[in-house]
C-alpha positions as CSV (number, residue, x, y, z in Angstrom):
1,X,-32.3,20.9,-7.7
2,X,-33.3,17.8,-9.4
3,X,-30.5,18.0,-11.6
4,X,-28.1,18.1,-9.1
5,X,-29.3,14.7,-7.7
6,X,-31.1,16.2,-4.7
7,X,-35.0,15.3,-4.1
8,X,-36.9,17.7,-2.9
9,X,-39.5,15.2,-2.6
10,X,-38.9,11.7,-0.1
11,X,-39.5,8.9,-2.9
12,X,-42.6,7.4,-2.4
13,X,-42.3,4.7,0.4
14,X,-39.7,6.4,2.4
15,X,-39.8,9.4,5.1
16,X,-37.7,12.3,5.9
17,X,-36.2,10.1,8.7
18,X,-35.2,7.3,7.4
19,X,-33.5,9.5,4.2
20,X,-31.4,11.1,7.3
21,X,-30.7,7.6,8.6
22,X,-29.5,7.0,5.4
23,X,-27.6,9.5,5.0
24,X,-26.0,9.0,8.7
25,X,-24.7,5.5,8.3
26,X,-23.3,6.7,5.2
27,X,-21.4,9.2,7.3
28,X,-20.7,7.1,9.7
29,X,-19.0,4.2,7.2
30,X,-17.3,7.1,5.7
31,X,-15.7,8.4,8.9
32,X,-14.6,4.3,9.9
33,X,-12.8,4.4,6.8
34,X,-10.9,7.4,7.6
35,X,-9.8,5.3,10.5
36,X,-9.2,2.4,8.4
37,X,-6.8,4.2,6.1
38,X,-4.9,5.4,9.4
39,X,-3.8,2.1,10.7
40,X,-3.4,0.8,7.1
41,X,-1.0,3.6,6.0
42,X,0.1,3.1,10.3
43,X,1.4,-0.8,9.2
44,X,2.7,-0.1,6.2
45,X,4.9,2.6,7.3
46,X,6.3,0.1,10.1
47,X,6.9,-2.3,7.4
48,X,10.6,-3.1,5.6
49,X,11.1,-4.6,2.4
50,X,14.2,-4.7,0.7
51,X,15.7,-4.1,-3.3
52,X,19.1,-5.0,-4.5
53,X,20.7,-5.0,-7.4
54,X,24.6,-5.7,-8.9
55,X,24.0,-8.9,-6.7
56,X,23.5,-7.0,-3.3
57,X,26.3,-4.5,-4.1
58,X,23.9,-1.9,-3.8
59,X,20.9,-2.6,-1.1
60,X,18.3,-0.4,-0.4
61,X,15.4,-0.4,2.7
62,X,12.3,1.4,2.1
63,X,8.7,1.2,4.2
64,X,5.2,-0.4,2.9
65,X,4.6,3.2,2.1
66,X,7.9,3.4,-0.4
67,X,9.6,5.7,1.2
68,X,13.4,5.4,1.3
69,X,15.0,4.6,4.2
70,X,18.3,3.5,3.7
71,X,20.9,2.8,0.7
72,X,24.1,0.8,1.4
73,X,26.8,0.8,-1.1
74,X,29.1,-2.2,-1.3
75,X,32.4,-0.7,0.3
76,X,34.5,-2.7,-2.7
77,X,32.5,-0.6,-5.4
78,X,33.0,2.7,-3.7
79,X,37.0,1.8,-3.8
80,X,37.0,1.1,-7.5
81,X,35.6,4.4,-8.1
82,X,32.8,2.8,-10.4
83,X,30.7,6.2,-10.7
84,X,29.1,4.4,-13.9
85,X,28.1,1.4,-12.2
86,X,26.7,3.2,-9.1
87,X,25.0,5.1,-11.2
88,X,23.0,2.3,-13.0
89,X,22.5,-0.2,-9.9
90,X,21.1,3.0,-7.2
91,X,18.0,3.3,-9.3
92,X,18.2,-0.3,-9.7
93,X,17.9,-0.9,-6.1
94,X,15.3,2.0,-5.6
95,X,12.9,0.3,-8.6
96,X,12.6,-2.7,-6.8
97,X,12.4,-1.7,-3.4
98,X,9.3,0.5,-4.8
99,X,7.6,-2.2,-6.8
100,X,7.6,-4.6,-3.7
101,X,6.1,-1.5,-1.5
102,X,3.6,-1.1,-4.4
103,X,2.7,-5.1,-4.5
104,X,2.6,-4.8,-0.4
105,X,0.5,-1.9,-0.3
106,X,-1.8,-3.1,-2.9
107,X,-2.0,-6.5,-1.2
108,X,-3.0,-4.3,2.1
109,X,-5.8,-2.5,0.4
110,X,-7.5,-5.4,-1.3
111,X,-7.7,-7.2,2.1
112,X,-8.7,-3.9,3.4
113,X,-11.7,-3.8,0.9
114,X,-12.6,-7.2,1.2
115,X,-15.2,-7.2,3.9
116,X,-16.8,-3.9,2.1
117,X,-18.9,-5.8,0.3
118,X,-19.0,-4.0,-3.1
119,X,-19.5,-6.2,-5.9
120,X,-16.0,-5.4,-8.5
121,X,-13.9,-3.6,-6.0
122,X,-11.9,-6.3,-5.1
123,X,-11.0,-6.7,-8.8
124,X,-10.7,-2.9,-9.0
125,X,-7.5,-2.7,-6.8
126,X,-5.8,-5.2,-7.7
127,X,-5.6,-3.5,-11.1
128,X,-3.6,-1.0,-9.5
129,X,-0.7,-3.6,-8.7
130,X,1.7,-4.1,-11.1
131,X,1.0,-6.7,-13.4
132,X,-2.5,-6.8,-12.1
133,X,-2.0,-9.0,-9.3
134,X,-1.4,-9.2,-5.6
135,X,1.5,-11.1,-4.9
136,X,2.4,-9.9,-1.2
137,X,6.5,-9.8,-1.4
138,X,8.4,-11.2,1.9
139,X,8.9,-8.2,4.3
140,X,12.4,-8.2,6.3
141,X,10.0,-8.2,9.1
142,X,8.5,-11.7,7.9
143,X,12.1,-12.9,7.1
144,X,13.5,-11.7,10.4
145,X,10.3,-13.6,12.2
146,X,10.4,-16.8,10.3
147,X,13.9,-17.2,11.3
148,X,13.5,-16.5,15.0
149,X,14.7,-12.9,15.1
150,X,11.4,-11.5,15.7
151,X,8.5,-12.1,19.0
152,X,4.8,-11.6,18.8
């Protein structure tokens, strides 16, 4: 069993009981996490952020969590019958919308992390941003707030 990283043996200085205490807190961290990761995935779902493109001919709303939510298509392109066009600036749209959600939620999990206290995890997420930074993009919730359209 030694191989397998299990002692049979407590290591000198320790007892059977504080090994299980050990082994509890680890199990108990592990199950405030799980709660964690709830209410973070929780706020980001509630979250909007916005990606245009063509100039905000073609808009499109998506959650923290990058899901799509809606696409508006600028009535005036639909009438010219620009299939090409649409066809370029949809994706366009979707792209962004899904890099801000990935900056947002990255943002989200380093603060999430940041009381942890694991030395290099910090520095670990943000790696999974693009870019390699966190820069936290403006959320039409923030936008909506900061001009008076939203209460605390």
């Amino acid at each position: 069993m030694q191989g397998l990283g299990i002692a049979l043996k407590p290591e000198k200085g320790t007892t059977m009981f504080s090994s299980l205490g050990n082994i509890f807190s680890a199990v108990r961290k592990a199950q405030e996490m799980g709660g964690k990761m709830q209410e973070f995935n929780d706020q980001l779902r509630s979250q909007r952020i916005t990606g245009t493109a063509g100039g905000g001919l073609v808009t499109v709303e998506a959650n923290g969590l990058g899901d799509m939510l809606t696409l508006k298509i600028d009535p005036m392109l639909m009438e010219r019958h620009d299939r090409e066009m649409i066809e370029d600036l949809v994706p366009a749209a979707v792209n962004q919308a899904k890099e801000k959600a990935q900056q947002l939620h990255a943002a989200a999990m380093k603060e999430m992390v940041s009381d942890m206290n694991m030395p290099g995890l910090e520095d670990a997420i943000s790696r999974f941003s693009p870019g390699g930074t966190v820069d936290v993009p403006e959320t039409d919730d923030q936008t909506a707030h900061e001009e008076g359209g939203l209460e605390e």
